[in-house]
C-alpha positions in Angstrom: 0.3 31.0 -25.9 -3.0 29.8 -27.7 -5.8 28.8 -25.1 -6.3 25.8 -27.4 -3.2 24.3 -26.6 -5.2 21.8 -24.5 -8.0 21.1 -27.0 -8.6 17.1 -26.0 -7.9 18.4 -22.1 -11.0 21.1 -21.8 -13.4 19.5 -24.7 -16.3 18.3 -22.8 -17.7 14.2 -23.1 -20.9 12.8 -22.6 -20.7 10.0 -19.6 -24.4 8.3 -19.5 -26.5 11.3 -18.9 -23.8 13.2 -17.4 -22.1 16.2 -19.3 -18.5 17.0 -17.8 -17.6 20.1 -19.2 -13.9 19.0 -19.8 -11.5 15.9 -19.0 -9.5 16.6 -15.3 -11.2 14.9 -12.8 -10.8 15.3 -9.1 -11.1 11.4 -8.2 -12.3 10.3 -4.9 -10.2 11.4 -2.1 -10.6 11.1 1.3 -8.3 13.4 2.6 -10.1 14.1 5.1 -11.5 18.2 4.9 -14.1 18.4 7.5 -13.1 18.9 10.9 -16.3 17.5 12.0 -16.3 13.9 11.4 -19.6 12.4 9.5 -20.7 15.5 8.5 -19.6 18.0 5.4 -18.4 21.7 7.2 -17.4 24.6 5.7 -14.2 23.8 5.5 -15.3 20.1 3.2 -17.3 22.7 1.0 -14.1 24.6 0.4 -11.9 22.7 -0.1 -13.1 20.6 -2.5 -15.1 23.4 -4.4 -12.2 25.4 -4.5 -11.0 22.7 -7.0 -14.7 22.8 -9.6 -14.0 27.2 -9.3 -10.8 26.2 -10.4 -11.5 24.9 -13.3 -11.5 21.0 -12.5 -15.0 19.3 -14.0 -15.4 16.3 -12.1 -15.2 16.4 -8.2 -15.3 12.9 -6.5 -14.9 14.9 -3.4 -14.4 12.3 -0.4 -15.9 8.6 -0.4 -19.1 7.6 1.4 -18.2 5.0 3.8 -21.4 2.7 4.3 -23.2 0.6 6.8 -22.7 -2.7 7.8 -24.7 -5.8 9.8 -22.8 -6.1 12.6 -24.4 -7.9 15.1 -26.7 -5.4 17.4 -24.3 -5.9 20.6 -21.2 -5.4 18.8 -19.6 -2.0 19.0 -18.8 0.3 15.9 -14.8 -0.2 15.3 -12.5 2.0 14.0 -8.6 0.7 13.2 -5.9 2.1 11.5 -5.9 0.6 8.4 -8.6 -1.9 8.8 -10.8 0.9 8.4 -14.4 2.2 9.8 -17.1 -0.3 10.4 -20.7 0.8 11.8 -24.0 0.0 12.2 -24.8 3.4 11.1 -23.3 5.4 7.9 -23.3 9.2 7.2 -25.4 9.1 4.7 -28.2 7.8 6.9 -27.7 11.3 9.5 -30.0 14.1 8.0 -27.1 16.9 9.1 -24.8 15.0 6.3 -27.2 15.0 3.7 -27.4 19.0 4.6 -23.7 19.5 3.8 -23.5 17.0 1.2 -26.7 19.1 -1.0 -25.2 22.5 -0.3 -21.4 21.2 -1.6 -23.0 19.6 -5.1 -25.0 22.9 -5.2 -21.3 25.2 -4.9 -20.1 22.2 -7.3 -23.0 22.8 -9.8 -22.8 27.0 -9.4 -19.4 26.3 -10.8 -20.1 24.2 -13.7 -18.8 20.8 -13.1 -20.5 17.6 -12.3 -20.3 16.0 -8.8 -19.4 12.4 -8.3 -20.5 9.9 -5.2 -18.0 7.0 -4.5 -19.6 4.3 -2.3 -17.6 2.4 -0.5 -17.7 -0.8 2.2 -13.7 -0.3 3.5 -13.0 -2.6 6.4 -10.3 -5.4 7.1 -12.9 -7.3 9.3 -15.4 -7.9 6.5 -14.4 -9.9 3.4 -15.6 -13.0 0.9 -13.0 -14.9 2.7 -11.5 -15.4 6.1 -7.9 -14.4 4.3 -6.2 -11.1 5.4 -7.1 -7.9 3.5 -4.0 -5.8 4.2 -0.6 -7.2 3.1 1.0 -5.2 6.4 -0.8 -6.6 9.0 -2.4 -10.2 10.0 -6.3 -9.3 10.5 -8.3 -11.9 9.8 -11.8 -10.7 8.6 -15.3 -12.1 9.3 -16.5 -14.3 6.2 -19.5 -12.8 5.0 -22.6 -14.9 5.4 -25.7 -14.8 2.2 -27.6 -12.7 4.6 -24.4 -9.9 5.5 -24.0 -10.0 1.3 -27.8 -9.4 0.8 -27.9 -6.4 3.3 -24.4 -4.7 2.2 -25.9 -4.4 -1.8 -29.1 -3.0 -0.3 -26.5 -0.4 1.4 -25.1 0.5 -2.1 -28.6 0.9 -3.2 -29.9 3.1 0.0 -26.4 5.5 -0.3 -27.0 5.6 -4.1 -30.5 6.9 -3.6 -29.7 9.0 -1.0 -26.8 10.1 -3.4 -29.4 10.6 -6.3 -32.1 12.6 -3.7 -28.8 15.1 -2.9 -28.5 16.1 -6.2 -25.2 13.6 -7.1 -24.8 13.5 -11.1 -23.0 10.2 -10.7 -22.4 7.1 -8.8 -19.3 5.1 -8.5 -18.9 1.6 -6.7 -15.5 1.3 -5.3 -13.9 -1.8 -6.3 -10.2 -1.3 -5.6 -7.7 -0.5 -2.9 -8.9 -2.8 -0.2 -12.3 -2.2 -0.2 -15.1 -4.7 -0.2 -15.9 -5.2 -3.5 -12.6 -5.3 -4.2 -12.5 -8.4 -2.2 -14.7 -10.2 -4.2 -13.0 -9.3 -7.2 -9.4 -10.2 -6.2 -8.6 -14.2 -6.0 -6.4 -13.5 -2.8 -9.1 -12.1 -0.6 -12.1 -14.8 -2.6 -11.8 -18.6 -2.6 -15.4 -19.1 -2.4 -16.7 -22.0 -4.0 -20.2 -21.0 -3.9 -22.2 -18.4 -6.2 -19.9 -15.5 -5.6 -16.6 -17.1 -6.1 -14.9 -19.1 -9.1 -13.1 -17.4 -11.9 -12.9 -13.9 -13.4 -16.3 -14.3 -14.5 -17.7 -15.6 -11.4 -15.9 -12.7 -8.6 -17.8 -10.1 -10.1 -20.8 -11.4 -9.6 -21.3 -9.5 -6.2 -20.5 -6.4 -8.0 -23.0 -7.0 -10.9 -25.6 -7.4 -8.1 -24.6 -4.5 -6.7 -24.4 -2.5 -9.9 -27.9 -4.2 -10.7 -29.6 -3.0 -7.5 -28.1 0.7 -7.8 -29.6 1.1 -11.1 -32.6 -0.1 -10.2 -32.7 2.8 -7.8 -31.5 5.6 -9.7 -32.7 4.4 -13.6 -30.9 6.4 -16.3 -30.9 9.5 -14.6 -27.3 9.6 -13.1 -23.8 8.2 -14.4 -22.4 5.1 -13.1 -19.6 3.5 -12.9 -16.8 1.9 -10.9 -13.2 2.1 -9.6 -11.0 -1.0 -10.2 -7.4 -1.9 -10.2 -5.6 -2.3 -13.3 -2.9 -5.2 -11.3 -2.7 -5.4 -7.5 1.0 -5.9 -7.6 0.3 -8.3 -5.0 1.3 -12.1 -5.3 -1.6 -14.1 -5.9 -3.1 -11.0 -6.9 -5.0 -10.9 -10.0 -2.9 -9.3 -12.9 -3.4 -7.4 -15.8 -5.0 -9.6 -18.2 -7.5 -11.1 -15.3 -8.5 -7.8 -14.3 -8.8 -7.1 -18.1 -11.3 -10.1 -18.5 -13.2 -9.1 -15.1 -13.6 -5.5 -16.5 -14.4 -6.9 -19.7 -17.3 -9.0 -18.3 -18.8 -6.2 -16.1 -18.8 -4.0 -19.1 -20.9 -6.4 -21.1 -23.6 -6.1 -18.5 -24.6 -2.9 -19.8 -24.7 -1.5 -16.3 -21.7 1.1 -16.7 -21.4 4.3 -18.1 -17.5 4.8 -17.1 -15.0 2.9 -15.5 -11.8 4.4 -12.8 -8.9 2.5 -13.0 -5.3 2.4 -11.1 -2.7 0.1 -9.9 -1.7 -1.6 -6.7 -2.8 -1.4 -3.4 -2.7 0.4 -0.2 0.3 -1.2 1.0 2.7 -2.0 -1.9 4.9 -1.2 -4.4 3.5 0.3 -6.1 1.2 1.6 -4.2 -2.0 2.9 -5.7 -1.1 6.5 -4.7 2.6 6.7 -6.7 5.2 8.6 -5.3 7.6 11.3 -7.1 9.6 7.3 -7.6 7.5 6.8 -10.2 7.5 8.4 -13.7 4.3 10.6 -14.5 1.4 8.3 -15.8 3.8 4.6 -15.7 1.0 2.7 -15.4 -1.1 4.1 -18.5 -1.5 1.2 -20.6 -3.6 -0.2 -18.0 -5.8 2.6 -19.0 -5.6 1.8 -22.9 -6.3 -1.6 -22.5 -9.6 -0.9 -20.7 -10.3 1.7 -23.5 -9.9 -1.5 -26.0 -11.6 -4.4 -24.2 -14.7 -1.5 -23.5 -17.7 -0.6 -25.7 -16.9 3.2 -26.6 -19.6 4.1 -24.8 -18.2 3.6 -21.1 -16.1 6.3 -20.5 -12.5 5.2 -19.3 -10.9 7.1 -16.5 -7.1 7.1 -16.2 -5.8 7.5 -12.6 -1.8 7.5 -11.6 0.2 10.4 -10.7 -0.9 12.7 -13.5 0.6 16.0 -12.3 1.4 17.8 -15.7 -1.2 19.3 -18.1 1.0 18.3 -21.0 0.6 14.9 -20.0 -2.5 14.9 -19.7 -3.3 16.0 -23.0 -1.1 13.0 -24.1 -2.7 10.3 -22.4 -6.1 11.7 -24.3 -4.7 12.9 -27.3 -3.5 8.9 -27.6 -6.1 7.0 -26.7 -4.8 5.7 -23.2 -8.2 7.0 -21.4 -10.7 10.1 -22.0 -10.7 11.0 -18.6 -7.7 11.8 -16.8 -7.5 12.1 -13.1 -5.6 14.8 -11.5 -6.1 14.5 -7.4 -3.0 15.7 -6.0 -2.5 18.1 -9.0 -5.5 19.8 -7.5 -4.5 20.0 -4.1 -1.2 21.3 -5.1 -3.2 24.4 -7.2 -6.9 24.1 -7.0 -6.6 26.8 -9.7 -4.1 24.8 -12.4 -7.0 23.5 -14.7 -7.9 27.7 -15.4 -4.2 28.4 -15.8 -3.6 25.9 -18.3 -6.4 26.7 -20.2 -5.8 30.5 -20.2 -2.2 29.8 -21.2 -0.7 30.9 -17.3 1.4 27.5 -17.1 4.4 29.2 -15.6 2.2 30.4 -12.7 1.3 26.4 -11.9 2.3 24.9 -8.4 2.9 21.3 -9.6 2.6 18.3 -7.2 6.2 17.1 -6.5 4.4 14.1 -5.5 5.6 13.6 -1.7 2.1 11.9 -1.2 2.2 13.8 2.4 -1.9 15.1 1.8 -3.0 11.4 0.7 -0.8 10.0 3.4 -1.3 11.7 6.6 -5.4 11.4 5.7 -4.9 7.9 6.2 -2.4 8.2 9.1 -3.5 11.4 10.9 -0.3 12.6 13.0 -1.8 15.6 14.5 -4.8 16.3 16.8 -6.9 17.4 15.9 -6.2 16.4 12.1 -6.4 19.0 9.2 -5.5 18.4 5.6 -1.6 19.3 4.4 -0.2 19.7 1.6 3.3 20.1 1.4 3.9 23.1 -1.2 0.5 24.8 -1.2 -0.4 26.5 2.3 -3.8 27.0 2.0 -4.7 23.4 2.2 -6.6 23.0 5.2 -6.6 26.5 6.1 -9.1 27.3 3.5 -11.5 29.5 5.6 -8.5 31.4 7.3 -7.6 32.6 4.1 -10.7 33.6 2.8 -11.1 35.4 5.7 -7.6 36.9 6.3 -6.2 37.5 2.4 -6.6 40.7 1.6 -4.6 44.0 0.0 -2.1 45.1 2.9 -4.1 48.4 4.6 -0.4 50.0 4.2 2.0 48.9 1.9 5.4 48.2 4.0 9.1 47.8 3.4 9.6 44.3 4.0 12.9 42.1 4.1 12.8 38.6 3.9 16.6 36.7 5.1 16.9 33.0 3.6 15.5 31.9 0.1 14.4 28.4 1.7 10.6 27.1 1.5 9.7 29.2 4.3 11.3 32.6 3.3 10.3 32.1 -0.5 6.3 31.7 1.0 6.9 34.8 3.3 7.9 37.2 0.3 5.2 35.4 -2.5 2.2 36.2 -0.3 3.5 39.0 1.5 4.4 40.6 -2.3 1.0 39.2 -3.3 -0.9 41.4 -0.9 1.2 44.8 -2.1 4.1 44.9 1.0 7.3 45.6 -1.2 9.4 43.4 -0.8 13.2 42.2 -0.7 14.7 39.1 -0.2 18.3 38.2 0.6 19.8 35.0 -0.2 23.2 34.1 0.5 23.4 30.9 -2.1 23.3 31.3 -5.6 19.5 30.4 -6.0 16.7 30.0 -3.6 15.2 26.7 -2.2 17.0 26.4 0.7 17.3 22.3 1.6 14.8 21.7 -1.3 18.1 22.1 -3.5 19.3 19.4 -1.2 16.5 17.6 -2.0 15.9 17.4 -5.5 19.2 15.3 -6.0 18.7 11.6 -5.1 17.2 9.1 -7.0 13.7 9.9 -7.6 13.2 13.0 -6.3 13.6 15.3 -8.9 10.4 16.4 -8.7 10.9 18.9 -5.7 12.9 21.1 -8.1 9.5 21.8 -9.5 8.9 24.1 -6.5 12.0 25.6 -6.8 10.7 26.9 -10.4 7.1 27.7 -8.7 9.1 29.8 -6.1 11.0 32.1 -8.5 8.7 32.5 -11.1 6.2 33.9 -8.5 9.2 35.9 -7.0 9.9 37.3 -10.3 6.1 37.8 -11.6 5.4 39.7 -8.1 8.6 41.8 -8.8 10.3 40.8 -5.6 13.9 42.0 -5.0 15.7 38.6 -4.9 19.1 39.2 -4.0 21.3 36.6 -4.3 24.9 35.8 -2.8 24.0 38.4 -0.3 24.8 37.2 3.2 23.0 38.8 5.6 24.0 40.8 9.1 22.9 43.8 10.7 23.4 46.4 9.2 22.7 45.4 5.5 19.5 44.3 6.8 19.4 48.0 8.5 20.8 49.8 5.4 17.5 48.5 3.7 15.6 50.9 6.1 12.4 47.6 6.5 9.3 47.7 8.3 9.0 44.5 9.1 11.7 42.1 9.2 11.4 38.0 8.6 14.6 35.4 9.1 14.4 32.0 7.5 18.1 31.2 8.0 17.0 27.5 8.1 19.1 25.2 9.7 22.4 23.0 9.4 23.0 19.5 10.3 23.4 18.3 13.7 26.7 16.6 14.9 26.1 14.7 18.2 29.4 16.1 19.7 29.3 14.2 22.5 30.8 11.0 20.8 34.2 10.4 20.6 36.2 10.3 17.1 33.1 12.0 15.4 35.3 15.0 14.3 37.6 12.1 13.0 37.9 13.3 9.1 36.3 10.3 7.5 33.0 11.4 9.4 30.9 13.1 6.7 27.4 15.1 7.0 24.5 13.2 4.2 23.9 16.8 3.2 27.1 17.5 2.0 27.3 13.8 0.0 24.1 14.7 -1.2 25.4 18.9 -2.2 28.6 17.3 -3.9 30.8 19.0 -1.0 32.0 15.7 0.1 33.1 12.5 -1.5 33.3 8.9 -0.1 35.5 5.9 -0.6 33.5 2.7 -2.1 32.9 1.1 1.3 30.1 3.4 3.5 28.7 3.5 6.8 25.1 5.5 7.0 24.7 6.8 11.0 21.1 7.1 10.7 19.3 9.1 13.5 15.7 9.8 12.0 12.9 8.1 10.6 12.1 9.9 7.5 13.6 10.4 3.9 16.7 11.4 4.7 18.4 8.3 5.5 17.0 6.4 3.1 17.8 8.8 0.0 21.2 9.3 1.3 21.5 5.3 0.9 20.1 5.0 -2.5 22.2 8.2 -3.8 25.7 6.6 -2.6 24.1 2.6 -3.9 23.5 5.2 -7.4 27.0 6.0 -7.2 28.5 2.5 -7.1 29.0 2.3 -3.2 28.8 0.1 -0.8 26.0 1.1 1.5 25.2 0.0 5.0 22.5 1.6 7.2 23.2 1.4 11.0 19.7 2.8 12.1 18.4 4.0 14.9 14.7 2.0 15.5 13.1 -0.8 14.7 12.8 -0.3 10.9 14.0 2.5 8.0 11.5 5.2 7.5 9.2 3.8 10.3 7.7 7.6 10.0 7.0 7.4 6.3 3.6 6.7 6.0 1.2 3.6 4.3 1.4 4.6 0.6 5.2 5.3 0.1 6.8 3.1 3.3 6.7 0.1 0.8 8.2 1.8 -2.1 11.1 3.5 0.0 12.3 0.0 1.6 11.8 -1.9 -2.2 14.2 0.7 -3.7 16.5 -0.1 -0.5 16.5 -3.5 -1.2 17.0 -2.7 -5.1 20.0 -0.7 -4.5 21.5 -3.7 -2.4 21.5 -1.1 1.0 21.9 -3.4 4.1 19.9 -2.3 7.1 20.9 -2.7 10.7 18.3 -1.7 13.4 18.3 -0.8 16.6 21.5 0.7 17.1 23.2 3.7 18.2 26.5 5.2 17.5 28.8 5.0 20.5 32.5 6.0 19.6 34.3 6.5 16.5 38.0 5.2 15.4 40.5 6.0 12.4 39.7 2.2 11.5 36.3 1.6 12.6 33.3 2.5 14.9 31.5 1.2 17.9 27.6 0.5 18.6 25.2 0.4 21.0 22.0 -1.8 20.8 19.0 1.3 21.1 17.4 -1.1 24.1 20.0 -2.2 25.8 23.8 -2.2 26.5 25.1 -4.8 24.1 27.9 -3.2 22.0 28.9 -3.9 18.4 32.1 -3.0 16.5 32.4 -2.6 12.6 35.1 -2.2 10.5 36.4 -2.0 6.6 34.6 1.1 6.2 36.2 4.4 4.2 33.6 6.9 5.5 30.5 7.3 7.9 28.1 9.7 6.9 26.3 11.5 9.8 22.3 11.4 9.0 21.2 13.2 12.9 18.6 15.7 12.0 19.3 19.4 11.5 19.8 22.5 14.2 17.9 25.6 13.8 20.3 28.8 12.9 18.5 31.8 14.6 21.4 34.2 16.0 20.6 36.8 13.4 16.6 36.5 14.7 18.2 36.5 18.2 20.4 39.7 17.9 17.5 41.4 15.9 15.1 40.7 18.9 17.6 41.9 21.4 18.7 45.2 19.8 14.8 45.8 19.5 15.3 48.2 16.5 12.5 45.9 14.0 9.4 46.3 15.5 7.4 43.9 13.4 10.2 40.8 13.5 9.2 37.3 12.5 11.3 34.1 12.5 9.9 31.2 10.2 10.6 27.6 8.7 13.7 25.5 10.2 15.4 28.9 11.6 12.6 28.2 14.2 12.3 24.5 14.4 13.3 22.0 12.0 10.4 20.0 10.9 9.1 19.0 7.2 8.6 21.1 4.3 4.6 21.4 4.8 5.2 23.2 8.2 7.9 25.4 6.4 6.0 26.5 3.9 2.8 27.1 5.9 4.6 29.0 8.4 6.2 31.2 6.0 2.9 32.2 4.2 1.5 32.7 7.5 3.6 35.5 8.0 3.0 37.0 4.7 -0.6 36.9 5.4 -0.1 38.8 8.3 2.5 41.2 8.2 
């Protein structure tokens, strides 16, 4: 394959005074790497440089969050989703500005340009007293001349402080709930005074702000800012008034390249799209800002852009001429070098679950690291640097189940020169992600199912398929080191009466095709994450009738801030009705019975052809279990769902664990 495939993807562009050596940009991301808050760790630095040794030319890294005048006996405040608000800002703590030279030095060593993205990001200071955040009913502070005045000199300080680092760039953030984005957006500014009015007057606080930067740093480093393209948000400005607000900051002269996106934090779309959306919907946002710009100010394109091919379209046609590729990177620091040296079988693409952005914004475990759903190493960066190394003897190893889990324990464990065999009793590996792959919208996980075999095939591992598993097949394969990843099967709470009643079906098997339903059908839901939900809109794709009898106070209440929106929308779409807070009691020929989830009210429903069981899954370990207690295996690992059932990121981080250690 020529290495000049790409040619518009890895040519390098002039930005201002900045030279980035080719067009895939790691855009501002705070996904939270260092596990010591305010400062930039070893594990920020390699994370994030992972992605410029990769072959990615402009790292945005993670966004400074900066100082504001709260009143000297006020407290700092943190709030989920309102955001962090201080009298102090990293930038200001000498230890930070450490990390933050020695990361654009590792960034610089690797021949790509570094990016600084000052932000103000806090539901408690706005233009107006109007809530910021869709979800939730803060109502902020209304800023005062003298709180303006000091917040652009804190653009100015970070910007310098920025420049003094070593920063080839600076970007104002003006989208995604942040404060400039305030003053832009006609929801969040109904100020009748200087910095309120029309298009032309909101952005006068970002003009000032722009202003004072550049009086700062001169011409000697890039600058620019991130905007929305539409806030899909009513009252929200749209295309064509973000088009004339872009337009006027443009003709200030002040910019040298301009980020742009759609939506917003809490909505649909969100401004982080999920695998719902097609790769790159939103580019003519993109295109537009390329037209209504002098060709001068570089345009950056950002929206799930996952695929190098795409990529190359959205420069190749004029839509932007620099692409952002965030979650691309996360899913394979390394994919900008394998595209370009022709190795695009051997990319791990993004399926877009939007778990790393997500749980950065929501952190569900203490203390928090980075995930990423399909690449391991995210987050455990230094382990692996540490750890990964050629196997000191090379060992027969057998790997049972060709789920996420097994297929990670034979890559890496083939990777470091174990050989391996793995035995699969379906007719392809992927375990549940076969499962997974079929409702609406979710095509993207087959993706990894492709990553997983080409690897298995390119390491030379003995995939076996239609193999089930015991004993002495295992034995007759004479292993060193044995690892079951039998997954698990779906749970069937036995303890209600009827549910073996043979209109009772499992939402695996609707989703697998191995059972069918009548037109009229009953969801039991009894978890808070995907499944329900794309067990609805499958059936609602299929011409059913769908009703969700759920178990808490709202569908996908564990699905977090940038996808929650988009999951109940397509719910809505597909005409699913929703019923919380109940709990399946007893099951009849001709109906059911509910319980409320808080008390002992009871419901009865009927005029339904099917229920489809949606309970959460139950780990299938007896071959681990009769392995452990004969005692013959002496290096015996059990990994993914055959352990606990959890979500794919813990699967496949488990089962690469094991390859790295075995």
């Amino acid at each position: 394959m020529s290495k000049t495939q790409f040619e518009h993807l890895f040519s390098p562009l002039q930005v201002g005074p900045m030279l980035v050596p080719n067009r895939i940009c790691e855009t501002t991301n705070s996904i939270n790497s260092s596990l010591i808050p305010g400062e930039i760790d070893d594990n920020f630095v390699a994370h994030h440089a992972a992605k410029a040794r990769g072959g990615t030319g402009w790292i945005g890294s993670e966004t400074w969050l900066l100082n504001l005048p709260f009143p000297s006996e006020a407290p700092d405040e943190v709030g989920l989703g309102v955001g962090f608000a201080s009298h102090y800002a990293a930038y200001q703590n000498p230890p930070f500005l450490e990390g933050i030279k020695r990361f654009y030095d590792e960034v610089h060593d690797a021949g790509s340009v570094a990016i600084t993205q000052l932000t103000h990001l806090s539901a408690m200071w706005s233009p107006s007293a109007v809530p910021i955040i869709g979800a939730q009913d803060h109502v902020p502070h209304a800023m005062g001349e003298e709180e303006i005045e000091f917040c652009i000199n804190s653009y100015a300080d970070a910007a310098t402080a920025a420049k003094d680092a070593g920063a080839d760039g600076i970007q104002m953030h003006c989208a995604h709930e942040t404060m400039g984005y305030c003053f832009l957006s006609p929801v969040t500014n109904r100020r009748t005074d200087q910095w309120g009015g029309g298009p032309q007057e909101r952005i006068r606080f970002v003009v000032k702000v722009l202003e004072r930067i550049r009086e700062r740093i001169g011409d000697s480093l890039a600058l620019g800012v991130r905007v929305t393209g539409k806030e899909f948000r009513r009252g929200g400005a749209d295309h064509l008034q973000m088009r004339e607000m872009i337009h006027h900051i443009g003709e200030t002269g002040l910019l040298d390249f301009v980020d742009i996106d759609v939506g917003h934090c809490w909505g649909a779309p969100s401004y982080v799209p999920s695998s719902y959306y097609d790769e790159a919907e939103f580019r003519e946002v993109g295109k537009a800002a390329r037209t209504d710009l002098d060709p001068k100010i570089a345009v950056l394109f950002s929206g799930r852009v996952n695929d190098v091919g795409v990529a190359e379209t959205l420069l190749k046609d004029g839509y932007c001429d620099l692409v952002g590729m965030v979650r691309a990177g996360i899913a394979d620091p390394e994919f900008a070098n394998k595209a370009r040296e022709g190795r695009l079988m051997e990319i791990r693409r993004c399926v877009a679950c939007t778990r790393c952005i997500d749980e950065a914004s929501e952190p569900i475990t203490l203390p928090y690291k980075p995930r990423c759903s399909i690449n391991p190493m995210v987050g455990n960066e230094l382990r692996w640097k540490e750890l990964f190394r050629p196997a000191d003897e090379p060992k027969r190893v057998v790997v049972v189940g060709g789920g996420i889990a097994g297929c990670e324990a034979a890559r890496v464990a083939a990777m470091r020169g174990h050989q391996v065999t793995l035995l699969e009793q379906g007719k392809r590996v992927g375990g549940q992600l076969l499962i997974a792959k079929k409702p609406p919208g979710r095509d993207s996980f087959e993706d990894q199912i492709y990553f997983e075999e080409n690897e298995l095939a390119r390491l030379k591992v003995d995939v076996q398929l239609d193999t089930r598993a015991d004993i002495d097949v295992i034995k007759a394969l004479s292993p060193d080191a044995v690892v079951i990843s039998t997954g698990s099967v779906p749970r069937v709470p036995n303890d209600i009466p009827g549910i073996d009643l043979p209109h009772v079906v499992q939402g695996w098997d609707v989703l697998a095709g191995k059972a069918a339903t009548g037109d009229r059908v009953a969801i039991i839901s009894m978890e808070d994450y995907y499944e329900t939900p794309c067990v609805a809109e499958f059936l609602a794709a299929n011409g059913k009738h769908v009703e969700v009898f759920h178990k808490s106070t709202h569908l996908g209440s564990e699905i977090a801030r940038y996808s929650v929106s988009m999951v109940l929308s397509r719910m809505e779409q597909a005409g699913v009705i929703v019923h919380p807070n109940l709990l399946l009691n007893e099951v009849h020929a001709d109906g059911f019975e509910l319980r409320s989830s808080f008390g002992e009210k009871t419901y009865h429903e009927k005029g339904f052809d099917n229920l489809v069981l949606v309970c959460g899954s139950l780990p299938q370990h007896d071959l681990y279990d009769q392995l452990k207690a004969e005692g013959s295996i002496s290096q015996l690992y059990i990994a993914g769902s055959a352990w606990l059932p959890r979500f794919l990121a813990e699967a496949t981080e488990q089962g690469a664990n094991i390859g790295l250690v075995i």
